[in-house]
C-alpha positions in Angstrom: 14.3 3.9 2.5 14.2 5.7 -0.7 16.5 5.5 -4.0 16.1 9.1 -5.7 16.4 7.9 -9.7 17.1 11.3 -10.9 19.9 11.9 -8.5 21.3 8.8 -9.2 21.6 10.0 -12.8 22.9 13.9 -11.5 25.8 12.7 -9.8 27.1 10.5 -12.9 26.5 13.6 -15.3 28.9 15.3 -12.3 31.2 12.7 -13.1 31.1 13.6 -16.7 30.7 17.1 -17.0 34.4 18.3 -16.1 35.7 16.1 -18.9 34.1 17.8 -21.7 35.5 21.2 -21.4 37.0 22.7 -24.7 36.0 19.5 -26.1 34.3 18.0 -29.0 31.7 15.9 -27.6 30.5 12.4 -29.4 27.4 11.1 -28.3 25.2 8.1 -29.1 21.4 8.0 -28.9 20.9 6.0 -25.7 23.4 8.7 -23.8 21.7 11.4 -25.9 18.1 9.9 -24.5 20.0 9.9 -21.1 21.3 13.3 -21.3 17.9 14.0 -22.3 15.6 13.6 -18.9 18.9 15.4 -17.4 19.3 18.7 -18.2 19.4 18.3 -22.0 22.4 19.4 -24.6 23.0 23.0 -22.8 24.3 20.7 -20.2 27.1 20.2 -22.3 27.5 23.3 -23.6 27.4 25.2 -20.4 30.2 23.1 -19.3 32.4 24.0 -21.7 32.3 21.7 -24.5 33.0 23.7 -28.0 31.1 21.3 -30.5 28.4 18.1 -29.8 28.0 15.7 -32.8 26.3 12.5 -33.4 28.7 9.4 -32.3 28.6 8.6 -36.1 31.8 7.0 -38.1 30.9 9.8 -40.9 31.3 12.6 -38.0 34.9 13.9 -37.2 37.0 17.0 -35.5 37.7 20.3 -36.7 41.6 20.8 -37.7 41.6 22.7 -34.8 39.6 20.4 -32.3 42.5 18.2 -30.3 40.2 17.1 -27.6 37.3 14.4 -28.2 35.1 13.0 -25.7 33.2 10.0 -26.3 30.0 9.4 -24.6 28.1 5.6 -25.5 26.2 3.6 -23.1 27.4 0.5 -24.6 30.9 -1.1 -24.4 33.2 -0.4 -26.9 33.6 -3.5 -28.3 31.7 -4.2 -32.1 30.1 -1.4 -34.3 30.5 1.2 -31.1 34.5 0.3 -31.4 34.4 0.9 -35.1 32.6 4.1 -34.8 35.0 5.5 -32.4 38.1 4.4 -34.5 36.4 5.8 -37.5 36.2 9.5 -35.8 40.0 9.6 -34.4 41.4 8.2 -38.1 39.6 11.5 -39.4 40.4 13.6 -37.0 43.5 15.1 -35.3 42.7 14.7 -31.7 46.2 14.8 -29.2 43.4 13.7 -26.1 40.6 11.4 -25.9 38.5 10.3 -23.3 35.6 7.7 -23.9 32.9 7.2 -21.4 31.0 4.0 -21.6 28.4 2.3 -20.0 29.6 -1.1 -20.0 32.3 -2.1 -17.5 35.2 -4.3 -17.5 33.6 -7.3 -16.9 31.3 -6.9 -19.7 34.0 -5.6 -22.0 35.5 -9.1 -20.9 32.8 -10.9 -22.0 31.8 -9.1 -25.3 35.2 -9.9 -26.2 34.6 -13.3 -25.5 31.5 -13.8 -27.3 32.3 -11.7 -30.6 35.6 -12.6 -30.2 35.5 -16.9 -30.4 37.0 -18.6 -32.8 39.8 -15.7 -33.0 43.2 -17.8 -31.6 44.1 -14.4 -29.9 44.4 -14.1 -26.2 42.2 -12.1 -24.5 42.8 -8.8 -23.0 43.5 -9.3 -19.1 42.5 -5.3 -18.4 40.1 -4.3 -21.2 40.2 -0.7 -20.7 43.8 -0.4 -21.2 43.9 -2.4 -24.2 41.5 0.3 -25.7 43.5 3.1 -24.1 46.5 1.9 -26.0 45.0 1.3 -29.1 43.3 4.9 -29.0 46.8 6.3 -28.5 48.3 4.5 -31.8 45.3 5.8 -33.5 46.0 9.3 -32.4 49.5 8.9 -33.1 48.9 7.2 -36.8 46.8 10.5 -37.7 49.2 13.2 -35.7 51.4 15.0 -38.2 53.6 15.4 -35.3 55.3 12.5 -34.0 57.0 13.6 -30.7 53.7 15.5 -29.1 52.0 13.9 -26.5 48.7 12.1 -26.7 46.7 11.1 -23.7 44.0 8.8 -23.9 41.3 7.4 -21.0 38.6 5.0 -20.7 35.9 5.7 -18.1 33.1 3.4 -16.9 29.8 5.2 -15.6 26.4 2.8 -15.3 24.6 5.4 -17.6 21.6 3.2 -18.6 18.5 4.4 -16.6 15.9 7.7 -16.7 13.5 9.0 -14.3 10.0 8.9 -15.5 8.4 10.8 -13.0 8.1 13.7 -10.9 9.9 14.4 -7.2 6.9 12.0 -5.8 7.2 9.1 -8.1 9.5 7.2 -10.3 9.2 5.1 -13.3 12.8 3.5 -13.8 13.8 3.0 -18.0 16.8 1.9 -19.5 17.2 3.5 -23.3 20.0 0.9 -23.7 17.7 -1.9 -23.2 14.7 -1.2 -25.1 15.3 -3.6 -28.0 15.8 -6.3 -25.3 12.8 -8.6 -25.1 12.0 -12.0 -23.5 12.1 -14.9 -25.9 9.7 -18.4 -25.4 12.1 -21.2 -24.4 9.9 -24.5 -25.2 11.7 -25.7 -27.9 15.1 -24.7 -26.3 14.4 -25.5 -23.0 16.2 -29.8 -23.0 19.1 -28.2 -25.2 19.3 -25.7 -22.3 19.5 -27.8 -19.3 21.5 -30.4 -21.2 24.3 -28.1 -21.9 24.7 -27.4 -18.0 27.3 -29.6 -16.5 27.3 -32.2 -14.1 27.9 -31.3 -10.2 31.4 -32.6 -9.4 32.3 -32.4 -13.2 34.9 -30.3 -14.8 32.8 -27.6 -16.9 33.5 -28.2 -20.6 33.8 -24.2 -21.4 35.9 -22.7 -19.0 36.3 -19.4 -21.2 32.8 -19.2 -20.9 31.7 -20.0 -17.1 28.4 -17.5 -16.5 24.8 -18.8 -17.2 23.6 -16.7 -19.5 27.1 -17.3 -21.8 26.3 -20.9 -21.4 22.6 -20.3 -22.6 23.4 -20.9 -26.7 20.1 -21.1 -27.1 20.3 -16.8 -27.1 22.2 -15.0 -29.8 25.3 -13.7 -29.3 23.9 -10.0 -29.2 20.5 -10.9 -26.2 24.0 -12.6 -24.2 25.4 -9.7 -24.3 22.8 -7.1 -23.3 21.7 -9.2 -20.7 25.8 -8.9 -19.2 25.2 -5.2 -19.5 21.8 -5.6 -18.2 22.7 -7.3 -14.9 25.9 -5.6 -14.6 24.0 -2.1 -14.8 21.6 -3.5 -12.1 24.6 -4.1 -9.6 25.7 -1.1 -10.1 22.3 0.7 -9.4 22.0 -1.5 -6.0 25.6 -1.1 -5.3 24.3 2.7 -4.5 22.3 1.5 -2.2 23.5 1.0 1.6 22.9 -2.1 3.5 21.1 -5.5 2.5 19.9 -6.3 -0.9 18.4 -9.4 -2.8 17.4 -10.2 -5.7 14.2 -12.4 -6.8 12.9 -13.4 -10.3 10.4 -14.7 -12.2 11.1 -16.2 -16.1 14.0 -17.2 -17.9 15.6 -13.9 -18.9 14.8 -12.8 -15.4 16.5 -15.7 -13.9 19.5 -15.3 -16.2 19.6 -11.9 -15.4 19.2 -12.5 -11.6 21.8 -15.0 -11.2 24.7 -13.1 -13.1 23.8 -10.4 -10.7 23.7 -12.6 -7.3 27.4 -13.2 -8.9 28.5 -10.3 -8.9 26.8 -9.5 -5.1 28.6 -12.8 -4.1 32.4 -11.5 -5.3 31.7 -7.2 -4.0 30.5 -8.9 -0.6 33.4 -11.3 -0.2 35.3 -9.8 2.1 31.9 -9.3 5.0 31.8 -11.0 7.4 28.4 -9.7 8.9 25.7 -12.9 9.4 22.2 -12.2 7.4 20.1 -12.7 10.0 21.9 -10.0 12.0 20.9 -7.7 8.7 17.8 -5.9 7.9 16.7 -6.6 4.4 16.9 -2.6 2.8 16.1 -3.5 -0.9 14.4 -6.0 -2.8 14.9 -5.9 -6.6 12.0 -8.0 -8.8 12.9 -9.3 -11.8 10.0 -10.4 -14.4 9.3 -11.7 -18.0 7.9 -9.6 -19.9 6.4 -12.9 -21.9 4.5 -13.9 -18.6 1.7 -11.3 -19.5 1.4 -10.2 -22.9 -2.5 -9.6 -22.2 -2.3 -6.5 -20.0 0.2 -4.6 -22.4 -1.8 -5.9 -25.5 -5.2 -4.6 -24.1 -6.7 -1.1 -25.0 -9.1 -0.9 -22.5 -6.3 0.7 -19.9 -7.6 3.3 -18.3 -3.8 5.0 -17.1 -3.8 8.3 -19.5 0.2 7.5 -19.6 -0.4 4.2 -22.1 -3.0 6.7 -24.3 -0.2 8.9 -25.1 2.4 6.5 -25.8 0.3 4.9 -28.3 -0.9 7.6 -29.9 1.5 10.3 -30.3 5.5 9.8 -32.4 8.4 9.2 -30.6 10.6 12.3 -30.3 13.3 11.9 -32.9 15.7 9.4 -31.9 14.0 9.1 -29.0 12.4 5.6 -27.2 11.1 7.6 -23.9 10.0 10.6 -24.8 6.8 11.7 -27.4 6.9 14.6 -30.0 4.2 17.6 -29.5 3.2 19.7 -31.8 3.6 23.2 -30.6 2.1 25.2 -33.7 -0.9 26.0 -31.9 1.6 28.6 -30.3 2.4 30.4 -33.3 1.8 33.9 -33.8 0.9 36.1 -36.0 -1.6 33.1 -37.3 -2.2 32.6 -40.9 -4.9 30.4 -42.5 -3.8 27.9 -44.8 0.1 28.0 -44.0 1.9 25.0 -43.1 4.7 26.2 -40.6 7.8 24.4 -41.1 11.1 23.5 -38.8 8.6 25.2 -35.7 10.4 23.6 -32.3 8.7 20.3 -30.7 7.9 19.7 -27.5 8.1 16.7 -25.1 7.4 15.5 -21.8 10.7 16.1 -20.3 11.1 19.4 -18.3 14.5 21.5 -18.2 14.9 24.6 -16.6 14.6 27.5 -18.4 15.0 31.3 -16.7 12.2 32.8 -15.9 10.0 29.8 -16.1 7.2 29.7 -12.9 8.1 26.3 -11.3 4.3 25.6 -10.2 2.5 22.5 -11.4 4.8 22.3 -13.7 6.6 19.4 -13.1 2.8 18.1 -12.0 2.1 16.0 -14.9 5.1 13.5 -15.3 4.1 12.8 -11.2 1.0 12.1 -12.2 1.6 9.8 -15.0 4.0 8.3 -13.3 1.5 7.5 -10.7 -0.8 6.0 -12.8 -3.5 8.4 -12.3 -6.9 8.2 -14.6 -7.8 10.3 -17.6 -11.0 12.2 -16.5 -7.8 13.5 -13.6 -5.5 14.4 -15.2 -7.5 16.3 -17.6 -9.4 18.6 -14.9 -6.3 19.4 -12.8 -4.6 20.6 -16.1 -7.9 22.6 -16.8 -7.3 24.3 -13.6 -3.7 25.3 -14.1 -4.1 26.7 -17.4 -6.6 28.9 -16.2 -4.7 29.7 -13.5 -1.7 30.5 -15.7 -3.6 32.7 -18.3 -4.8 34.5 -15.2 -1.8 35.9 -13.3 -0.2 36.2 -17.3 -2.8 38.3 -18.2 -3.6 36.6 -21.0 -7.0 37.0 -20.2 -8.7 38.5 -17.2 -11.8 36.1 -16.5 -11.9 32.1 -16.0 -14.1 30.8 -18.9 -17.8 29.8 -18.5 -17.9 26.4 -17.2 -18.8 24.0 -19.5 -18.1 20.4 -20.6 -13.7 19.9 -20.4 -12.7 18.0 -23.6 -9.2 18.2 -25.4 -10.3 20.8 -27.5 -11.5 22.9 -25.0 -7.6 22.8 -23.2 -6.4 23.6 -27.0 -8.5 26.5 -27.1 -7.3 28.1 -24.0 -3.4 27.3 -25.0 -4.2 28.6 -28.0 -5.1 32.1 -26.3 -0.9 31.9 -25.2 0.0 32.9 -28.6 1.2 36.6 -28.8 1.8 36.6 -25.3 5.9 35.3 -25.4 6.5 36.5 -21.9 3.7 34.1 -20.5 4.9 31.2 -22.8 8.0 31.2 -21.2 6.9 31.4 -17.5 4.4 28.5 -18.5 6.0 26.8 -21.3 6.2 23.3 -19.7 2.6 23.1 -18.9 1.9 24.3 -22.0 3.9 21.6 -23.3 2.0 19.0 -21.2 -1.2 19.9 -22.0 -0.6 20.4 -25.2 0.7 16.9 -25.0 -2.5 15.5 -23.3 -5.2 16.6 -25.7 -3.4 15.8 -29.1 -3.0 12.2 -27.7 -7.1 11.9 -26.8 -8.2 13.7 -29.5 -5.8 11.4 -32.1 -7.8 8.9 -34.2 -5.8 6.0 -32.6 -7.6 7.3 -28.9 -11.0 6.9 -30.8 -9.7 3.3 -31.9 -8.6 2.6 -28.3 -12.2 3.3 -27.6 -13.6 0.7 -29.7 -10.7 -2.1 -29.4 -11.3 -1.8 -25.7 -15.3 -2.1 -26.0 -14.6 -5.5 -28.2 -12.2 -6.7 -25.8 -14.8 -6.7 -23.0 -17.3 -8.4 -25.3 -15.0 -10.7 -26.0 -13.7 -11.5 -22.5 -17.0 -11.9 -21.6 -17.5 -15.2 -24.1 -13.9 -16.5 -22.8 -14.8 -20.0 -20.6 -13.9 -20.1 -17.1 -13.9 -23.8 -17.5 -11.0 -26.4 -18.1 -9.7 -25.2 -21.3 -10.5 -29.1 -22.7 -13.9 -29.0 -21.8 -16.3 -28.9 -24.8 -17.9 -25.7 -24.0 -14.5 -24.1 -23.5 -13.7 -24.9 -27.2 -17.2 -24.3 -28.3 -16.4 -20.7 -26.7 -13.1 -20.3 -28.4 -13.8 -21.1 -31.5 -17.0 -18.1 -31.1 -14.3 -15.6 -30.0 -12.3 -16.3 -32.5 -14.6 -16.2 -35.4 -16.1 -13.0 -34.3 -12.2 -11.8 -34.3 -12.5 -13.4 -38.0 -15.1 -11.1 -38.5 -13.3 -8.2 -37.0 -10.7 -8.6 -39.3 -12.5 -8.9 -42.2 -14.4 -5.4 -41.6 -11.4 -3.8 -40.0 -11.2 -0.7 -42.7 -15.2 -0.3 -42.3 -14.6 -0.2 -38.3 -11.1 1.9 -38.5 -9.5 -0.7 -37.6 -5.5 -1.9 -38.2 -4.2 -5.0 -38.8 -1.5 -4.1 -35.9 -4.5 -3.4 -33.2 -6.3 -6.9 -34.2 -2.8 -8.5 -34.4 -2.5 -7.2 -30.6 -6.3 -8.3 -30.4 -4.8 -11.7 -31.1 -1.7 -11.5 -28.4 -4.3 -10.4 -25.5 -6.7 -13.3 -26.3 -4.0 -16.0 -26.3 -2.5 -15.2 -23.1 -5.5 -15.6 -21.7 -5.1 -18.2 -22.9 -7.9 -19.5 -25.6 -8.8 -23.1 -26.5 -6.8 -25.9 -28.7 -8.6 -25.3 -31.6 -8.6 -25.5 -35.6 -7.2 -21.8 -37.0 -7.2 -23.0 -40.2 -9.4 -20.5 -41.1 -8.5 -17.8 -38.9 -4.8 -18.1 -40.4 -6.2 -17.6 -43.8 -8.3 -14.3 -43.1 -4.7 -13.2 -41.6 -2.7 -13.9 -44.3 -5.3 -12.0 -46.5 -5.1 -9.2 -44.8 -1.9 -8.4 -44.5 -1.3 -9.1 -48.2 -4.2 -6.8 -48.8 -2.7 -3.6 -46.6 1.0 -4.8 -47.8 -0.6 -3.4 -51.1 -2.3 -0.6 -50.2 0.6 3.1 -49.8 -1.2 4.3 -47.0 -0.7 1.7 -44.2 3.1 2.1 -44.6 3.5 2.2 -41.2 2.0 -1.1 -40.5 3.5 -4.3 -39.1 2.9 -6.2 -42.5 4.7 -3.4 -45.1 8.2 -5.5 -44.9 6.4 -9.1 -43.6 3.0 -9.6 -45.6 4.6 -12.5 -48.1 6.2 -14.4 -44.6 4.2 -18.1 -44.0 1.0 -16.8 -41.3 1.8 -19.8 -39.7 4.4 -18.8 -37.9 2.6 -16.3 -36.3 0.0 -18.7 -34.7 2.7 -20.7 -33.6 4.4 -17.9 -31.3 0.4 -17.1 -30.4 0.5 -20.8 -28.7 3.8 -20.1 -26.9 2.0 -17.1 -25.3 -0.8 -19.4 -23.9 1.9 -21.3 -22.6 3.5 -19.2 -20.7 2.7 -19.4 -17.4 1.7 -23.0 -18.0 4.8 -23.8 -15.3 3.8 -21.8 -12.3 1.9 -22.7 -9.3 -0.5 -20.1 -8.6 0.0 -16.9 -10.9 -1.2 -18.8 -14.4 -5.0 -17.2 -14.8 -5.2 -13.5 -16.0 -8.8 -13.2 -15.4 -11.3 -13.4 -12.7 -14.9 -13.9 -12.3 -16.6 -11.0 -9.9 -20.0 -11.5 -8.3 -22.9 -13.3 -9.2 -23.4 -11.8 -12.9 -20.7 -13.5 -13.9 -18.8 -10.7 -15.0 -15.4 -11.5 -16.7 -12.6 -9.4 -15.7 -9.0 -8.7 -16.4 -6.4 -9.4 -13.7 -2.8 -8.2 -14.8 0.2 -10.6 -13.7 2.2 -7.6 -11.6 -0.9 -6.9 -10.1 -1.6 -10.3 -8.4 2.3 -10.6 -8.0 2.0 -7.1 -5.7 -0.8 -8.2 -3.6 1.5 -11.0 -2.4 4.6 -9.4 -2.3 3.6 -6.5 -0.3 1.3 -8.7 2.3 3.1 -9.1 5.3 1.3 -13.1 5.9 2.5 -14.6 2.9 6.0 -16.0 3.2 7.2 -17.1 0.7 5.5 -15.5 -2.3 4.5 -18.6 -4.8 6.5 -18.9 -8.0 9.1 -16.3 -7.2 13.0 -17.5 -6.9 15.4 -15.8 -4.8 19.1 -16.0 -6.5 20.3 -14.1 -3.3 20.2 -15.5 0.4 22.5 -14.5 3.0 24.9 -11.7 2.4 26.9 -12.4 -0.8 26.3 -15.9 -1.2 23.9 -16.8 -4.5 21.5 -19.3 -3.9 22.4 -20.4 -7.5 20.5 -23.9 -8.0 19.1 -23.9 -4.1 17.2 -21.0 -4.8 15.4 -22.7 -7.7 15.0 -25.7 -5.7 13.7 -23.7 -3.1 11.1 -22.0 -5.3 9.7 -25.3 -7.0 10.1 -27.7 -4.0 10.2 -25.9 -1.1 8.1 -28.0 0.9 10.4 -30.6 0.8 13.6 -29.0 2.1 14.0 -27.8 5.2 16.5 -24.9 4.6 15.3 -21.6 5.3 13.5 -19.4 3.3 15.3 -16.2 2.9 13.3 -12.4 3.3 10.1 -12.2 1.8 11.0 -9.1 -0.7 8.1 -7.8 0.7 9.9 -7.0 4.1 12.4 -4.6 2.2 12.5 -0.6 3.3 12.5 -0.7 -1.0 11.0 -2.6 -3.3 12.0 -2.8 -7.2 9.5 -4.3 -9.9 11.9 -4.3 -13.2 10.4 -6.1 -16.0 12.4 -7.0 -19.0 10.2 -6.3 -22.1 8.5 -3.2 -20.7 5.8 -2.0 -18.5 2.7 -0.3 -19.2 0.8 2.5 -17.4 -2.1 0.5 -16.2 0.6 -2.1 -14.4 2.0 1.7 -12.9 -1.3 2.2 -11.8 -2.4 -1.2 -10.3 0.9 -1.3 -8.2 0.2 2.1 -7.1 -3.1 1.1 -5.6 -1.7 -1.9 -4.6 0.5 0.3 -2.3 -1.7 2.9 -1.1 -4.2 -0.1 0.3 -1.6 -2.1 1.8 0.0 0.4 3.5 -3.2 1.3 5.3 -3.2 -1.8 7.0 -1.2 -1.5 11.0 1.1 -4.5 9.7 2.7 -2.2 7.7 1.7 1.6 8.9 4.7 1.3 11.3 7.2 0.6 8.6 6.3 2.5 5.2 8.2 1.6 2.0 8.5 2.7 -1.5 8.4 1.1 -4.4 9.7 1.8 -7.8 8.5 0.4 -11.2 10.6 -0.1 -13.5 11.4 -1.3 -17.0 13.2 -1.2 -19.8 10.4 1.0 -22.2 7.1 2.0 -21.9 5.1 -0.4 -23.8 2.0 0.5 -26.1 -0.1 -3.0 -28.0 1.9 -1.9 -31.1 5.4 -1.9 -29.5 4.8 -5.4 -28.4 3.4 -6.6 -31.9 6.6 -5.4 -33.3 9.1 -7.0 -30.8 7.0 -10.5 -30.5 6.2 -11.0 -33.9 7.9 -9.1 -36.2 11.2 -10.0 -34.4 10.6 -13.7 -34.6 10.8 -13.1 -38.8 14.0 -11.6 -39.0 
């Protein structure tokens, strides 16, 4: 069984499309981002719509605009409500229509959360509460009272992209990206204390879901993870037949129970027995926060984290990197700075007269996870190729030694030739893409991060992490990090990478031992580069006066992560007799069990879905902690699914893409599973890079 991301997204655009003719079109950033990996702004345009603006409360209609479509992947509740009133009291619209990606249920609930304290009911039907306070707007603003207005709220799940080619899929959700697992140690007897009683009459009946319950979480994390799990539903609501949902973490389990919910209400009226259904889909839910050592390493060896990290996000973008396409130019001129010149990106849209080989290629390939030295030659090859049949020279070049600057040069030979840059330009695009990301100076830091990583890994104790040698060994690791620090400028190193340095060797984790002098070397150096105009783009510009010490203190919830689980708690791994000390990522070793047909059930990993539409609620976490005490049955292994989903709230890295990849490929090998092939899909909510995770764990925390 397959689920085809992209034309998922297609047939909501569909949706969408016919209501934007001889309108003007209002859309946010995350729709924008979405719009973005589907055919892009012509999309709009093509279909008729006569002017798209920013969903801004300083943007407004043309005197002679009277139609406005609204397009906003949240729910219209909050600043997104505002916005939209803003634009209709400046404007002179007769018909609206606002798309949104939240539905009534979480409209429901945002009003509840922002909404408490306020003695006003609330709204039985959402949607047309908004529709009839859109119409008084319009009517407030029309000069004449006895026309017409017309006003509609749609819901449409617009919160996902496909990163990937036709072969594979990485699943992101631009709406999400800010939303990032928190540690719950301090919160966690607050938590459980707040739940009621079986048999007792719940104290908050306004408020009866989980993660409303969970005041531990801000009003705002509630609410995304409604949206969150509501968007989910809807995405395996599109897929026929049997679905369950598992979960590791707290977010996850949140996330996972609001949705077995929802699965539990749309399947109430079935009356089909689970064991008389084939399990077709298996969704994973993990914590990011269970392995922040794979997405803080450098050493990953999948070309897709190498271009995250190194190259800027396309304006306004959180998916999608900005490529400098002045090596195109023409006529050249030496010592000219070219200004306003068009970027490129990774996403491909069809454009006439564009050859459609390989060109496509490279999003399947990062999306698969495939290696650097790869990538690099097959792009070699199609360049030529391309310059070839364009003409734009006649002979392949002498072979020599394939390095970024070497697939710059022969782009470079493109310029002047605008027929051949428009048959080629996304490969162009792409490759122009993959050498300015290895020939960056971050790469060349990459380089030597990763080399100190293994040095250090290599020190890290295999032993109880009590044991005197353990925090004899610690306390060497960290002092050589000391030392890093300390030399960072000399070595070209930033205070974010050794920051990241930091995060990677904790969730390890490290010995309990004195940082005393480890927090004070910090502290320097961020009041140092706080100083210093030309790392204004570090972590520590609006953060270098805040106490160190909180930092170290979120450092010892990350070695405490996975201090609850049975067998998934070690991130490393000792390999043959040299004692060689290797990294072994948390998805990775998840994978391996998931997809091996002998291991029922996988350790650590709750279902919140058994049966069809019933939610395993408490059970399931019963089942997951003590299942050899109950006698119940365990319900499907995910690993028995047609499809398998791995979502992971926080983000996923490339080198997790690749792992899982290979993960598949070996398993399905095997006869167990030869007769019965699957697909899986990673998924996400960003692409993560060591700095990205710096920002959301730490600099979060300080707000």
């Amino acid at each position: 069984m397959s689920v085809d991301v992209q034309k998922l997204n297609d047939d909501l655009w569909d949706v969408i499309l016919p209501q934007v003719k001889n309108s003007a079109v209002f859309i946010d950033d995350n729709a924008a981002e979405c719009l973005h990996w589907n055919g892009g702004v012509m999309k709009l345009i093509n279909a008729g719509a006569v002017a798209v603006k920013e969903f801004s409360p300083l943007e407004s209609g043309l005197p002679n605009q009277t139609k406005a479509v609204f397009l906003t992947c949240s729910p219209l509740v909050g600043r997104a409500r505002t916005t939209m009133d803003a634009v209709i009291k400046a404007s002179n619209f007769s018909s609206c229509v606002a798309v949104t990606g939240g539905g009534k249920k979480v409209h429901a609930m945002a009003y509840s959360l922002l909404d408490e304290g306020n003695s006003a009911p609330l709204p039985q039907d959402p949607f047309y509460t908004i529709e009839a306070e859109m119409r008084d707007l319009m009517m407030a603003e029309n000069r004449d009272p006895e026309k017409v207005v017309e006003a509609k709220v749609i819901f449409l799940p617009l919160f996902a992209i496909n990163f990937g080619g036709e072969k594979n899929h990485i699943l992101l959700t631009p709406p999400f990206v800010g939303l990032f697992p928190t540690f719950q140690f301090e919160s966690s007897k607050s938590y459980k204390s707040g739940k009621p009683h079986p048999g007792k009459k719940e104290p908050h009946k306004k408020q009866p879901h989980a993660i409303l319950d969970d005041v531990s979480l801000t009003k705002d994390i509630r609410l995304s993870l409604v949206h969150l799990a509501d968007s989910l539903h809807c995405l395996l609501n599109k897929i026929s037949g049997r679905t369950e949902v598992y979960s590791l973490g707290h977010f996850s389990n949140l996330i996972a129970g609001e949705i077995s919910r929802r699965k539990a209400e749309s399947w109430s009226n079935l009356t089909v027995q689970s064991g008389d259904v084939s399990l077709d889909a298996s969704l994973i839910l993990v914590d990011r926060t269970l392995d922040l050592a794979t997405p803080c390493s450098h050493g990953s060896s999948a070309l897709l984290d190498r271009i995250m990290a190194a190259l800027p996000h396309l304006p306004g973008h959180t998916t999608d990197v900005a490529v400098d396409m002045t090596a195109l130019r023409h006529p050249k001129k030496s010592g000219v700075n070219v200004v306003g010149y068009p970027l490129g990106c990774l996403a491909t849209v069809s454009v006439p007269g564009e050859k459609t080989g390989g060109q496509g290629e490279l999003l399947d390939l990062l999306a698969s996870g495939r290696r650097q030295k790869e990538i690099i030659l097959g792009l070699h090859r199609q360049i030529v190729s391309a310059a070839i049949s364009s003409k734009v020279r006649s002979t392949p070049p002498k072979a020599e030694r394939i390095t970024p600057k070497v697939i710059e040069a022969l782009i470079e030979e493109f310029a002047g030739h605008p027929n051949a840059v428009q048959s080629y330009g996304t490969l162009l695009q792409h490759s122009l893409c993959v050498s300015q990301a290895l020939a960056h100076p971050i790469s060349q830091m990459f380089d030597y991060m990763s080399g100190a990583e293994k040095v250090l890994l290599q020190n890290l104790s295999l032993e109880d992490g009590k044991s005197p040698s353990a925090v004899e060994k610690t306390k060497e690791i960290l002092n050589q990090v000391e030392m890093m620090i300390c030399s960072r400028h000399d070595r070209g190193f930033t205070m974010n990478a050794l920051l990241a340095l930091l995060v990677h060797l904790f969730a390890l984790p490290l010995a309990t031992v004195d940082y005393s002098s480890l927090k004070n070397s910090v502290q320097t150096a961020l009041e140092e580069d706080f100083n210093e105009e030309e790392l204004g783009g570090e972590f520590s510009v609006n953060d270098a006066s805040v106490d160190v010490s909180h930092i170290f203190r979120v450092l010892e919830y990350v070695s405490k992560a996975r201090e609850n689980l049975r067998k998934y708690r070690t991130l490393y791994s000792q390999e043959y007799s040299q004692r060689t000390v290797t990294l072994r990522p948390f998805l990775a070793q998840l994978m391996v069990d998931v997809l091996n047909p002998s291991l029922t059930p996988v350790p650590d990993l709750v279902c919140m879905t058994t049966g069809v539409g019933h939610s395993a609620g408490i059970t399931g976490l019963l089942r997951s902690s003590f299942g050899h005490l109950m006698s119940a049955a365990w319900p499907n292994p995910p690993g028995e699914a047609k499809l398998v989903i791995v979502f992971v709230i926080g983000g996923i890295t490339g080198e997790e893409v690749r792992l899982i990849r290979e993960t598949l490929w070996s398993v399905k090998d095997k006869t167990a599973l030869a007769a019965a092939p699957k697909t899986v899909i990673v998924g996400g909510t960003q692409i993560l890079s060591p700095d990205d995770v710096v920002k959301s764990l730490l600099a979060a925390n300080w707000q």
